[in-house]
Kinemage of the C-alpha trace (Angstrom):
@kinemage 1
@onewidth
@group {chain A} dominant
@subgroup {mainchain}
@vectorlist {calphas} color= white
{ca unk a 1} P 0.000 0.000 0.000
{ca unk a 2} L 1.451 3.939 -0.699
{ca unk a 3} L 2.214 5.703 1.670
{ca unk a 4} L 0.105 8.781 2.526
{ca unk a 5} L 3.201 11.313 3.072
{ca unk a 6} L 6.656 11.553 3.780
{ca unk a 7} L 8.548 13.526 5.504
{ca unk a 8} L 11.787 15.332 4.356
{ca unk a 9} L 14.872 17.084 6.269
{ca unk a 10} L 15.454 20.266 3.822
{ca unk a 11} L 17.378 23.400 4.459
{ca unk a 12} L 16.947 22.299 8.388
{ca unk a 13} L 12.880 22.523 8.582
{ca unk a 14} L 10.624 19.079 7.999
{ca unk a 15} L 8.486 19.614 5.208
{ca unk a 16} L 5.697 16.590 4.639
{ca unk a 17} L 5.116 15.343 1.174
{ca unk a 18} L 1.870 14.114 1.202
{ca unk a 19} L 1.231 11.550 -1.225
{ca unk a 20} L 4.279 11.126 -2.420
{ca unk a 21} L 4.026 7.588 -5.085
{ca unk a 22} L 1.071 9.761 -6.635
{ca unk a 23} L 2.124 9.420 -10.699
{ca unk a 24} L 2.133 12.851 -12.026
{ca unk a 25} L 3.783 11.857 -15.298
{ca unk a 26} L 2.439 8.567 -16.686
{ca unk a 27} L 4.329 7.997 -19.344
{ca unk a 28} L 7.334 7.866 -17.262
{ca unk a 29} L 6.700 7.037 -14.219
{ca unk a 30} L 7.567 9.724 -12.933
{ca unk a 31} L 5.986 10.507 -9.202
{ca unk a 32} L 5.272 13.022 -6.597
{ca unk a 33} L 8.736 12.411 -4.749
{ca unk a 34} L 10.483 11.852 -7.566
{ca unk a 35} L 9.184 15.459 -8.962
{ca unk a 36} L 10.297 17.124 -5.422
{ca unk a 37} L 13.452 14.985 -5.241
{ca unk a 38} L 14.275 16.549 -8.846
{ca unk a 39} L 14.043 20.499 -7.470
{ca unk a 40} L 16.173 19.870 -4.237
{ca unk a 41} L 18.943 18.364 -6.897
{ca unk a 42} L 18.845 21.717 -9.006
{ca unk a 43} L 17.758 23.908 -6.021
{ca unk a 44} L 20.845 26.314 -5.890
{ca unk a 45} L 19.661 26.732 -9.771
{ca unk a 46} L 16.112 26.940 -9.490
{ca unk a 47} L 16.525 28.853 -6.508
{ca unk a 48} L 18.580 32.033 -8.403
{ca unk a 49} L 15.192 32.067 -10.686
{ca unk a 50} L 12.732 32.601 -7.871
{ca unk a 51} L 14.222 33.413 -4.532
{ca unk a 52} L 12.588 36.191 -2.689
{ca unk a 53} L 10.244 36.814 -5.608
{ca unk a 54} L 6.518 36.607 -5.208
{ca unk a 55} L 5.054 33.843 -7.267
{ca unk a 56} L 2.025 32.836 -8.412
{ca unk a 57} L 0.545 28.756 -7.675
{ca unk a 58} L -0.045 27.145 -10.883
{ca unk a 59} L -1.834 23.878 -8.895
{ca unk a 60} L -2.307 20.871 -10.796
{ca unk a 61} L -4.160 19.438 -8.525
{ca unk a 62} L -5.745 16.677 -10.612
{ca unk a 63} L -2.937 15.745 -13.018
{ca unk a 64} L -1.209 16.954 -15.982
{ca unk a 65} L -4.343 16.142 -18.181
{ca unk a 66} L -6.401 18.372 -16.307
{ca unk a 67} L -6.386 21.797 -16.427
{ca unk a 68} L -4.674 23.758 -14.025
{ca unk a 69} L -5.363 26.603 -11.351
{ca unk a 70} L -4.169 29.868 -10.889
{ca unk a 71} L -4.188 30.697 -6.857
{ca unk a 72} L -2.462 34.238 -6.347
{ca unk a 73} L -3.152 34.143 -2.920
{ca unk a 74} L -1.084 31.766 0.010
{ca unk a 75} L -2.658 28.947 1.433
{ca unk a 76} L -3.998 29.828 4.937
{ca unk a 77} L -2.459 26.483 6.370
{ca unk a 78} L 1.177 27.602 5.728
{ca unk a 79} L 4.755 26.819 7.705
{ca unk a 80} L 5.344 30.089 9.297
{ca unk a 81} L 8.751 30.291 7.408
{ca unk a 82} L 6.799 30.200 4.367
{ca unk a 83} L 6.520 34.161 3.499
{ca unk a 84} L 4.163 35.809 1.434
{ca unk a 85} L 4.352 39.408 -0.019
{ca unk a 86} L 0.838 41.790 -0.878
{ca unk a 87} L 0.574 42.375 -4.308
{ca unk a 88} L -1.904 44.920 -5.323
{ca unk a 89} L -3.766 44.497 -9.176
{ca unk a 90} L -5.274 47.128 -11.587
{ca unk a 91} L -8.418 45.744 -10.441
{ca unk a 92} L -8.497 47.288 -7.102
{ca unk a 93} L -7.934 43.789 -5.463
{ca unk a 94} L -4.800 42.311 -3.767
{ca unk a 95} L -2.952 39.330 -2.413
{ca unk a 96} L -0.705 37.600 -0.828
{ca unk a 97} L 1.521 35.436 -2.624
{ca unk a 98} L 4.564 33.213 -1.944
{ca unk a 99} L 7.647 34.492 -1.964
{ca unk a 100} L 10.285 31.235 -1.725
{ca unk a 101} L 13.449 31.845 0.152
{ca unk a 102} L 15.309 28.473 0.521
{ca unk a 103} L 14.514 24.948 -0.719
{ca unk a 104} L 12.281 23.997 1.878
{ca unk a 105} L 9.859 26.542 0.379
{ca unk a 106} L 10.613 25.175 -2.619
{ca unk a 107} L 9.688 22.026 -1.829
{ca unk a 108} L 6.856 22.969 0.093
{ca unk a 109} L 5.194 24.502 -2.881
{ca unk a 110} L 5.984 21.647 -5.498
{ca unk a 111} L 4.167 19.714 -2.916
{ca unk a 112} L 0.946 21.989 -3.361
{ca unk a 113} L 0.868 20.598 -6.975
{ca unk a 114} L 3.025 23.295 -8.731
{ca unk a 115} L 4.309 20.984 -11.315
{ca unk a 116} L 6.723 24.505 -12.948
{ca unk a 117} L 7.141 27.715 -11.028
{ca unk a 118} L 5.940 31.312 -11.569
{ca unk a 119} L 7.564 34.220 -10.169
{ca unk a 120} L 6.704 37.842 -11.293
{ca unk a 121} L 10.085 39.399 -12.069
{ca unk a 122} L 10.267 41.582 -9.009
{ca unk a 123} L 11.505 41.347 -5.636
{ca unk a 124} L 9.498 41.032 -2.662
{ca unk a 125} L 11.492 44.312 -1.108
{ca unk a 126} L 10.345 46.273 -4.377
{ca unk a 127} L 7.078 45.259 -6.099
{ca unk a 128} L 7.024 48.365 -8.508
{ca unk a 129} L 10.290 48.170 -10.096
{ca unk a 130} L 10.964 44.893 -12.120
{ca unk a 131} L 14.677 43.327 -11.946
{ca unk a 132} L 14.514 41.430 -14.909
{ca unk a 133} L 13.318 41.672 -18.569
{ca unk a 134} L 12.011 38.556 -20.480
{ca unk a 135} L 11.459 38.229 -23.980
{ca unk a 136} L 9.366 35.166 -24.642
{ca unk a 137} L 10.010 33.648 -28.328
{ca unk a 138} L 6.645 32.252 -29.333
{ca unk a 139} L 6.215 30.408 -32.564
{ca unk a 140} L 3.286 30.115 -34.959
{ca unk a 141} L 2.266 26.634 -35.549
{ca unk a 142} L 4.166 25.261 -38.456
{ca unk a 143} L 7.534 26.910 -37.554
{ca unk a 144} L 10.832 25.022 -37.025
{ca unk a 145} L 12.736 25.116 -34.346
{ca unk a 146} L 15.596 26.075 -36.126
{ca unk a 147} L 13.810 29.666 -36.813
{ca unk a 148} L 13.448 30.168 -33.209
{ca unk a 149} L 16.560 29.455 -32.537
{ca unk a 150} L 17.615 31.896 -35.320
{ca unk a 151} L 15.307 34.691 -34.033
{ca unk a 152} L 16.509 34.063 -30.388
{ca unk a 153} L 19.881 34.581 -31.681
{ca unk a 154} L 19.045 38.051 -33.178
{ca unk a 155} L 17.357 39.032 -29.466
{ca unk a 156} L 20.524 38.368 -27.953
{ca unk a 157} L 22.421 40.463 -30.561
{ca unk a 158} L 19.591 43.539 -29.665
{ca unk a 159} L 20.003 42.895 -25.972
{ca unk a 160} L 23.867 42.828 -26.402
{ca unk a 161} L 24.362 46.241 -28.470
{ca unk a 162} L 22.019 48.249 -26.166
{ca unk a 163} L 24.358 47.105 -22.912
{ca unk a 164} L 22.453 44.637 -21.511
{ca unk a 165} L 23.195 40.945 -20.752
{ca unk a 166} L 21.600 37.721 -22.891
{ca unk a 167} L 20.798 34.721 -20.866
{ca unk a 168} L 19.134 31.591 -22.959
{ca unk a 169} L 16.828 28.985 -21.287
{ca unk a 170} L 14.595 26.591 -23.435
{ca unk a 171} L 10.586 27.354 -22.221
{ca unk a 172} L 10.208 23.523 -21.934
{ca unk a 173} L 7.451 23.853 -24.435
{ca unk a 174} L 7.567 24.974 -28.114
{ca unk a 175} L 8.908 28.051 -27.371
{ca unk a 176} L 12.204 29.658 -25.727
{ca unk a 177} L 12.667 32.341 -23.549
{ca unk a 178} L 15.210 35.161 -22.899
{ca unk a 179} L 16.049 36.966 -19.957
{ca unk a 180} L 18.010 40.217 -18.964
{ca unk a 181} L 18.680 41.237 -15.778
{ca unk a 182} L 18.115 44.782 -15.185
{ca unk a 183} L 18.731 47.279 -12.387
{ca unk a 184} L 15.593 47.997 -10.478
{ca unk a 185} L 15.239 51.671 -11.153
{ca unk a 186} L 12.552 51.452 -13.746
{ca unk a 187} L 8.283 50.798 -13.830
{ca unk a 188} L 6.863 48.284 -15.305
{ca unk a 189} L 5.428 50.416 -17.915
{ca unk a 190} L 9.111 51.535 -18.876
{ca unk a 191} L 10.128 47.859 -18.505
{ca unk a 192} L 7.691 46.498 -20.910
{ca unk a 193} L 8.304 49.918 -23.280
{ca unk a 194} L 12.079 48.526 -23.252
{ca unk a 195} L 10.915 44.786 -23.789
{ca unk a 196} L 8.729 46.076 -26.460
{ca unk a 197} L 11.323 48.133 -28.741
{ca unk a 198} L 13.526 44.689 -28.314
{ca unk a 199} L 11.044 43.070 -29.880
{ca unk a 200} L 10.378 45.986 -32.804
{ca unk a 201} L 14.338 45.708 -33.170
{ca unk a 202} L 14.305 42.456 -33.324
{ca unk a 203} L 11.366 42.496 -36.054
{ca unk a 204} L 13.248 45.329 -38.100
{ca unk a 205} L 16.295 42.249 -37.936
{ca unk a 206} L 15.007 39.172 -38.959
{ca unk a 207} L 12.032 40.411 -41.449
{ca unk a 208} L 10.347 37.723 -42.409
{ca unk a 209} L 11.250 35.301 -39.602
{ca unk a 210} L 10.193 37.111 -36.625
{ca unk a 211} L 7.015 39.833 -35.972
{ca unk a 212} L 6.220 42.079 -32.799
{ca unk a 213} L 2.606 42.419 -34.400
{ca unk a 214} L -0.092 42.676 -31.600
{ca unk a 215} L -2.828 40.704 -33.036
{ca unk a 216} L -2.150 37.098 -33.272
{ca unk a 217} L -3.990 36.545 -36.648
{ca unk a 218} L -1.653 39.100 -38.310
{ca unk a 219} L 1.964 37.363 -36.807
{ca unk a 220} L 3.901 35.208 -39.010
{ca unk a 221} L 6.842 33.384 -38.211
{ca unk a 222} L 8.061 33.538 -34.391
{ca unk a 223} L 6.394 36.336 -32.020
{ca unk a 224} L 9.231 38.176 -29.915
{ca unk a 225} L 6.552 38.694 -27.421
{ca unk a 226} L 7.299 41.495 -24.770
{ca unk a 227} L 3.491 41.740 -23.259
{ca unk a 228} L 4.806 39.029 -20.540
{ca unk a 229} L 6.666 41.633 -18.853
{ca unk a 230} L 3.183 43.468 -18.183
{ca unk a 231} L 2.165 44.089 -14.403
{ca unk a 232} L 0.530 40.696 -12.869
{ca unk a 233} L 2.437 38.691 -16.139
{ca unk a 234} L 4.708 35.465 -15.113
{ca unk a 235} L 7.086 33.442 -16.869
{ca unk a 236} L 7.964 29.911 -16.056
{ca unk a 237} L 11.475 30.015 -14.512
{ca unk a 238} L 14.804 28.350 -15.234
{ca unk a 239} L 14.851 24.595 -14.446
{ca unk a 240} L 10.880 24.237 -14.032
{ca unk a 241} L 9.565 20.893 -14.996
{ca unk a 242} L 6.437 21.554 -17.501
{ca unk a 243} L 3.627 19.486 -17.464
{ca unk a 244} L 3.895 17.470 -20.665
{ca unk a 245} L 3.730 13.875 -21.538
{ca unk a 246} L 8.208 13.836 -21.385
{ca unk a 247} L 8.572 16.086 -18.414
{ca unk a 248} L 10.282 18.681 -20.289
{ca unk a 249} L 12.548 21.176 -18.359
{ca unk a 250} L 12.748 24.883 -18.838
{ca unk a 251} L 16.524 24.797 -19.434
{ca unk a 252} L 19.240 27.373 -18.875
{ca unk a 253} L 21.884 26.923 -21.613
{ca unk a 254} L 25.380 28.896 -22.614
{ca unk a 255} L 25.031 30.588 -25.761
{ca unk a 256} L 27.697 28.336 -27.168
{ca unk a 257} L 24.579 25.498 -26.397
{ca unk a 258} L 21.987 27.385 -28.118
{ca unk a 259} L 22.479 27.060 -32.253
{ca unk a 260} L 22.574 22.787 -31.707
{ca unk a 261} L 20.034 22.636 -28.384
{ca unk a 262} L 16.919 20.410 -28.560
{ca unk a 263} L 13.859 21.103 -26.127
{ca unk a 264} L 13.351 17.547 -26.338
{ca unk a 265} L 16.984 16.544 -24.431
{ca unk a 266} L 16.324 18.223 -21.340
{ca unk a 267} L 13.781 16.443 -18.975
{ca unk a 268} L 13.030 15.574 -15.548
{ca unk a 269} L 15.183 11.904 -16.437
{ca unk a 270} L 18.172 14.110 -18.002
{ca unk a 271} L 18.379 17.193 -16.350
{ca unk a 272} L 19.552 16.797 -12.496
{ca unk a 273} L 22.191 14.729 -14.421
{ca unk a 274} L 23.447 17.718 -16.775
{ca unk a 275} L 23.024 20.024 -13.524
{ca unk a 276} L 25.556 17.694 -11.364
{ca unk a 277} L 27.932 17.245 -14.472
{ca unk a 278} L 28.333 20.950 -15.423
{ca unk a 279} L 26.517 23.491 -12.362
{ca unk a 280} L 24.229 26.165 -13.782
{ca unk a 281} L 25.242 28.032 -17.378
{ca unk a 282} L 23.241 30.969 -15.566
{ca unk a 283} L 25.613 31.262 -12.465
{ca unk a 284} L 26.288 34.762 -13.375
{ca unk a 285} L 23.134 36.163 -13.681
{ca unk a 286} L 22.901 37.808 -10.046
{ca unk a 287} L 25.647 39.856 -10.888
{ca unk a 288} L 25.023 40.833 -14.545
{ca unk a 289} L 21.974 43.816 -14.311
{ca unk a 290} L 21.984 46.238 -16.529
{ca unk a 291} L 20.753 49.548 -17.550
{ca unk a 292} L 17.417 50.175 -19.218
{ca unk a 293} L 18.494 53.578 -20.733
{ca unk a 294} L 19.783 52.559 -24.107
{ca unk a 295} L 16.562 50.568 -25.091
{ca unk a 296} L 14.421 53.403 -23.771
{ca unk a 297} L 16.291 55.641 -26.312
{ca unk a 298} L 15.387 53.348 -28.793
{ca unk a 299} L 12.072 53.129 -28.243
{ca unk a 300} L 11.961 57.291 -28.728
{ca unk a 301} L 13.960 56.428 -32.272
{ca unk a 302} L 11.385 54.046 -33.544
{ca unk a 303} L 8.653 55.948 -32.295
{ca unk a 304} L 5.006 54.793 -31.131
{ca unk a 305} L 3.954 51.512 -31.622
{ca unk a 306} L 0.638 49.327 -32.362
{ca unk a 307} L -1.464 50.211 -29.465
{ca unk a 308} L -3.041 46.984 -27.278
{ca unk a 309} L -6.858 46.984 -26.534
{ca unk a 310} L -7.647 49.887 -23.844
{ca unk a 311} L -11.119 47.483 -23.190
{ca unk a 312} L -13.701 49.201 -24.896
{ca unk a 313} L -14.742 49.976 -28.386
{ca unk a 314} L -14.616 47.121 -31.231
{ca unk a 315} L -11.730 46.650 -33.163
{ca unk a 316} L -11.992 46.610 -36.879
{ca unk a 317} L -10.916 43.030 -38.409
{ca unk a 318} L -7.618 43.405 -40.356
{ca unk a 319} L -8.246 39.478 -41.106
{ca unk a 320} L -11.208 37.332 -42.345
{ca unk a 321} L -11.739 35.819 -38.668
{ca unk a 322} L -14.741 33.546 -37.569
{ca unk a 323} L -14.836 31.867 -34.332
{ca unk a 324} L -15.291 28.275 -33.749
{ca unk a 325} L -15.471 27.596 -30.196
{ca unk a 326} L -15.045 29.017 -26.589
{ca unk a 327} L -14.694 26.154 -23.839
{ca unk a 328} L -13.662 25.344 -20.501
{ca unk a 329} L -11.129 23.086 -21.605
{ca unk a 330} L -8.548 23.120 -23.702
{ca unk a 331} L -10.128 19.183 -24.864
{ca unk a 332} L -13.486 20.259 -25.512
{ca unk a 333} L -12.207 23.065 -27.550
{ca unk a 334} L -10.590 21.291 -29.881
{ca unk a 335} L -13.429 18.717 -30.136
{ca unk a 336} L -15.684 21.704 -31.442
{ca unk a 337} L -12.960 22.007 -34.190
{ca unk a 338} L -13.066 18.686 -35.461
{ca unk a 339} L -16.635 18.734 -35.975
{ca unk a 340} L -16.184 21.919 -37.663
{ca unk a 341} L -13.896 20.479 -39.678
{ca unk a 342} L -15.949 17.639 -40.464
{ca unk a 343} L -18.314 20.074 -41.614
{ca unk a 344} L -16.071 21.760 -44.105
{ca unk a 345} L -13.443 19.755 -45.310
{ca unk a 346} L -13.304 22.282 -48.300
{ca unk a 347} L -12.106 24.776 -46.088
{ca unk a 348} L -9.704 23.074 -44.160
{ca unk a 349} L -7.736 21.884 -47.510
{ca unk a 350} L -6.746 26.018 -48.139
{ca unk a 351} L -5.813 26.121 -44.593
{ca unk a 352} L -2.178 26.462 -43.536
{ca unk a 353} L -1.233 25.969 -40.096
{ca unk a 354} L -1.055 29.201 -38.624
{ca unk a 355} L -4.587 29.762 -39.493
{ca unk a 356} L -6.335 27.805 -36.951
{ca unk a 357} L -5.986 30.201 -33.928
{ca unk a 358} L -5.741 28.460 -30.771
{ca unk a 359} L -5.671 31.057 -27.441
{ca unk a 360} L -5.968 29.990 -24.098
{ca unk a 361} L -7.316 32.862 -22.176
{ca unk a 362} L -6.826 33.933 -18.556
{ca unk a 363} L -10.074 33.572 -16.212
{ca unk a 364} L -10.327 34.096 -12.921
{ca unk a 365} L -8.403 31.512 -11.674
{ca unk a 366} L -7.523 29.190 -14.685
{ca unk a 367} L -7.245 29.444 -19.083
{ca unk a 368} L -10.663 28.822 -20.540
{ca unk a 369} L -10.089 28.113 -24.723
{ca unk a 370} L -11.007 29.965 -27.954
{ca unk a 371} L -10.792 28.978 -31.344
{ca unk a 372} L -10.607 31.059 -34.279
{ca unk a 373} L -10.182 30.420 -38.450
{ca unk a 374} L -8.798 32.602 -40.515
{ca unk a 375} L -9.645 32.613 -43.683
{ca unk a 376} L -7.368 34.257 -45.825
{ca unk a 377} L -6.498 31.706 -47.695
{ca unk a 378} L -9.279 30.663 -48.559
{ca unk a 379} L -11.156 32.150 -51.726
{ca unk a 380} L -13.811 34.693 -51.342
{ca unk a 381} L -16.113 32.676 -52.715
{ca unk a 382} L -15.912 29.918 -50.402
{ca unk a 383} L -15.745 31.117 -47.047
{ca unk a 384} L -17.756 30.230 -44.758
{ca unk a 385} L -19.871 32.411 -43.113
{ca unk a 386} L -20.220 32.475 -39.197
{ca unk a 387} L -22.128 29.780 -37.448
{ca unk a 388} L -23.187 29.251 -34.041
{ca unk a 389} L -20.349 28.085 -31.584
{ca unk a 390} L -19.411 24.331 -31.341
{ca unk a 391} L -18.835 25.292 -27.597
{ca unk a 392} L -20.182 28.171 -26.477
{ca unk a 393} L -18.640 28.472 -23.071
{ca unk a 394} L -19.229 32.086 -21.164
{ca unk a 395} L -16.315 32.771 -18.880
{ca unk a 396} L -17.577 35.762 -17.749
{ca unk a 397} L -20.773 33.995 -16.025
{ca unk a 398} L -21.141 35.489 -12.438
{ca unk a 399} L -18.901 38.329 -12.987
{ca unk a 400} L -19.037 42.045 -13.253
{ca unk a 401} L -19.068 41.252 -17.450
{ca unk a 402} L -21.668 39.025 -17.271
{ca unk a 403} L -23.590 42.152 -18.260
{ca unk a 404} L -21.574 44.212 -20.206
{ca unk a 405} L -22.022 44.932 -24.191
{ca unk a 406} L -21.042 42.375 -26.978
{ca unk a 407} L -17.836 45.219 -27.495
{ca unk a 408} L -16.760 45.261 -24.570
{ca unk a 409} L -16.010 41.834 -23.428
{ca unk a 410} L -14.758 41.424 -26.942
{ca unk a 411} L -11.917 44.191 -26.064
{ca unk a 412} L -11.979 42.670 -22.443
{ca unk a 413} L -11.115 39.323 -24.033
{ca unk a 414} L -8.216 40.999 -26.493
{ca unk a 415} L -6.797 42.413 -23.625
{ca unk a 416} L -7.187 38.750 -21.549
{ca unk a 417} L -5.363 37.532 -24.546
{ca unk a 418} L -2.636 39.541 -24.732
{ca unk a 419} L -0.076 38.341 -26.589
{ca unk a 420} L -1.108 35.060 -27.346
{ca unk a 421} L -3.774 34.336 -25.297
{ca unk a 422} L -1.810 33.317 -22.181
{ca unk a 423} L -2.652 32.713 -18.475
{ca unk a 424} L 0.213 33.952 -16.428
{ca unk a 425} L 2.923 31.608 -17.045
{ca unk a 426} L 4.090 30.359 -20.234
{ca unk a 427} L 0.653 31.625 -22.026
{ca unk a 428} L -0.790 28.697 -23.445
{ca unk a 429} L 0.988 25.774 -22.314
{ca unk a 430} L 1.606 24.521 -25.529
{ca unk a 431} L 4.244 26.885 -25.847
C-alpha cells in the first residue's frame, strides 16, 4: 500500500510530502517524490530564478491532463517560514503570494501541486520596479525550431548592443525564452516599453522570420513577445519541470549550447544529471543587471507603436476571422474544431497551419479556450460564413461582465489575450 506522506529534512525545517508515489507523469513514471526529489537536486539553480520573488501557484491538482489553477493568494495552512508578499492588481484587489526563500519553500510549494514555477520578475522588497526583462520567443504553428533558434539569436544580438546581458533557457514547451537582468530603477510600464522596442528591433532584424505584431492573426513566423513583462504577467522560470507527456525542463543553456540545443533533451530523467555534471550556465546572472536607458532611447527612435486593446470599443478586423469555439477546456475546444472540420473539409484543404488560432485565455483563476479560423487563404467565394459556436462556453458567467455589451467583453477578451492568449505563465501551455 502507498504511503500517505513523507517527511523530508530540507534546508533544516521538515516539510511533509503528502502523497508522495502519486504518478504525475504517466508515461514515465515519474511521481510526486520523484518530482520534489528533482528540485532539491537543481535547487541552488532553481533557486537564483525565484528566490525572494513573489510567485504565483499554478496547482495541478488533478494531473497533468487536467487543467490547471491559478491561486495568487497563500494557502492559509502555511509553515510560518513560508513568506508571502501583498501584491496589489489594476483591479483594485490584492494578495498575498509566496515568496520562496530556501529549498524547503521550494519544496513545500511543489508539494501543493506546482508541477513549474511562476515568479513575477520583481523582488518582494520592491514590487514596482521589475529586476529582470524577459522576452518570450513564441512560434506560430508550423515553424521550425531552427527559426526560433535563429530569431533568439538576433534578441541576444539587440540585448547585447544596447548594454544589456543575454541569458538563454529553453521554455520547456515549443517556445524559448530570454532573460536580462536589469537594475531595479525602472516601472513596469518603462520595462515592458524597453521589452517592447527589443522586440520591434528584433522584427526590423530578422524580417520575415520574426514579428512584434499585436494581433495574433496578423503574426507570421516567431512572435518576440514582450506583453509578458506586463504588471501581474509570469514566466515559467529556469529549471521548471512543464507538465507534458516527457517532463520537459525549462533549461538554462550557454550561448555556445543554443544554435545545436533540442527542447526535447532536457527532462526531468536528463536534467539533475546535466546540472551535477556541469553546475548552472546561468551562475552569473545575479551579478550581470543592466541599464534600461539605451533601449528606452530606442524606443523614442522608432517611435510609437501598435497600441493593445484599452477594453472598450470594437476593433476593426484586419483578417477574415470567424470563431469556432469558446470552452472550458482546452479538450473540448478542440473537439468543437473537429466537428467543424468535419463540416467543411473544403475549407480546411486552403488552410495552412497558422490559421487555426488556438488562445488559451486567462479567467479568474484558470485558461478557458477559444478557437478562431482565418480565412485568408481561402477564396472569397468559399468562405464560410459564421455559425453558431461548437462550444459556447461564457467565462464571464457570475462576474461584473456578465452584463456588459457584446464590445466590450470582446476588447476585455483581447486584452485577456494579450499576446497570445496566455494565463500567467508560459501563455498557453503549448508553448
Amino acid at each position: 500500500m502507498a504511503s500517505s506522506s513523507k517527511v523530508l529534512e530540507v534546508a533544516g525545517r521538515e516539510v511533509t510530502i503528502t502523497h508522495p508515489d502519486k504518478v504525475v507523469f504517466p508515461d514515465g513514471g515519474h511521481t510526486k517524490l520523484d518530482l520534489v526529489t528533482y528540485y532539491l537536486a537543481v535547487a541552488e539553480g532553481a533557486l537564483r530564478g525565484v528566490e525572494g520573488r513573489p510567485m504565483i501557484l499554478k496547482r495541478f491538482v488533478k494531473g497533468i491532463d487536467q487543467e490547471a489553477f491559478f491561486q495568487k493568494r497563500a494557502p492559509d495552512k502555511r509553515p510560518d517560514w513560508v513568506e508571502v508578499a501583498t501584491l496589489r492588481y489594476r483591479s483594485g484587489t490584492s494578495a498575498d503570494e509566496v515568496v520562496v526563500r530556501d529549498a524547503a519553500a521550494l519544496a513545500w510549494v511543489v508539494n501543493l501541486g506546482c508541477i513549474d514555477l511562476n515568479p513575477h520578475p520583481v523582488r518582494a522588497e520592491d514590487l514596482d520596479r521589475p529586476d529582470e526583462l524577459r522576452i518570450d520567443l513564441d512560434p506560430n504553428p508550423g515553424i521550425e525550431w531552427a527559426q526560433i533558434i535563429d530569431v533568439a539569436l538576433v534578441a541576444r544580438e539587440v540585448l547585447q548592443d544596447h548594454g544589456l546581458t543575454a541569458w538563454p533557457k529553453t521554455s520547456g514547451s515549443r517556445g524559448f525564452h530570454v532573460y536580462t537582468r536589469i537594475d531595479p530603477h525602472w516601472s513596469y510600464r518603462q520595462v515592458r516599453l524597453a521589452a517592447e522596442s527589443v522586440a520591434r528591433e528584433v522584427e526590423n532584424r530578422a524580417p520575415g522570420i520574426a514579428t512584434a505584431k499585436w494581433w495574433k492573426e496578423e503574426r507570421e513566423g516567431v512572435f518576440v513577445d514582450f506583453n509578458q513583462n506586463a504588471k501581474d504577467r509570469t514566466v515559467a522560470s529556469a529549471y521548471s519541470v512543464r507538465a507534458k507527456a516527457d517532463a520537459r525542463v525549462s533549461m538554462p543553456l550557454t550561448w555556445d549550447e543554443v544554435p545545436t540545443c533540442r527542447p526535447e533533451a532536457f527532462t526531468l530523467a536528463t536534467a539533475a544529471q546535466r546540472y551535477e555534471d556541469i553546475g548552472d550556465p546561468w551562475a552569473g546572472i545575479e551579478t550581470s543587471a543592466g541599464s534600461l536607458d539605451r533601449l528606452l532611447e530606442l524606443a523614442e527612435r522608432l517611435g510609437p507603436a501598435e497600441k493593445p486593446p484599452k477594453g472598450t470599443g470594437r476593433r476593426t478586423q484586419t483578417m477574415p476571422l470567424i470563431e469556432i469555439a469558446r470552452a472550458k477546456t482546452k479538450n473540448e475546444a478542440m473537439a468543437g474544431l473537429e466537428r467543424w472540420k468535419e463540416r467543411h473539409p473544403d475549407v480546411v484543404a486552403d488552410l495552412a497551419p497558422a490559421d487555426v488560432l488556438v488562445d488559451g485565455m486567462r479567467g479568474r483563476s484558470s485558461l478557458w479556450y477559444r478557437i478562431r479560423v482565418n480565412l485568408q487563404h481561402v477564396p472569397e467565394d468559399r468562405r464560410p460564413e459564421q455559425e453558431p459556436l461548437e462550444v459556447d462556453y461564457d467565462p464571464w458567467a457570475g462576474t461584473p461582465w456578465a452584463n456588459a455589451g457584446e464590445a466590450v467583453r470582446e476588447a476585455r477578451e483581447a486584452a485577456a489575450a494579450g499576446s497570445d492568449g496566455a494565463g500567467g505563465s508560459d501563455g498557453s501551455d503549448d508553448r
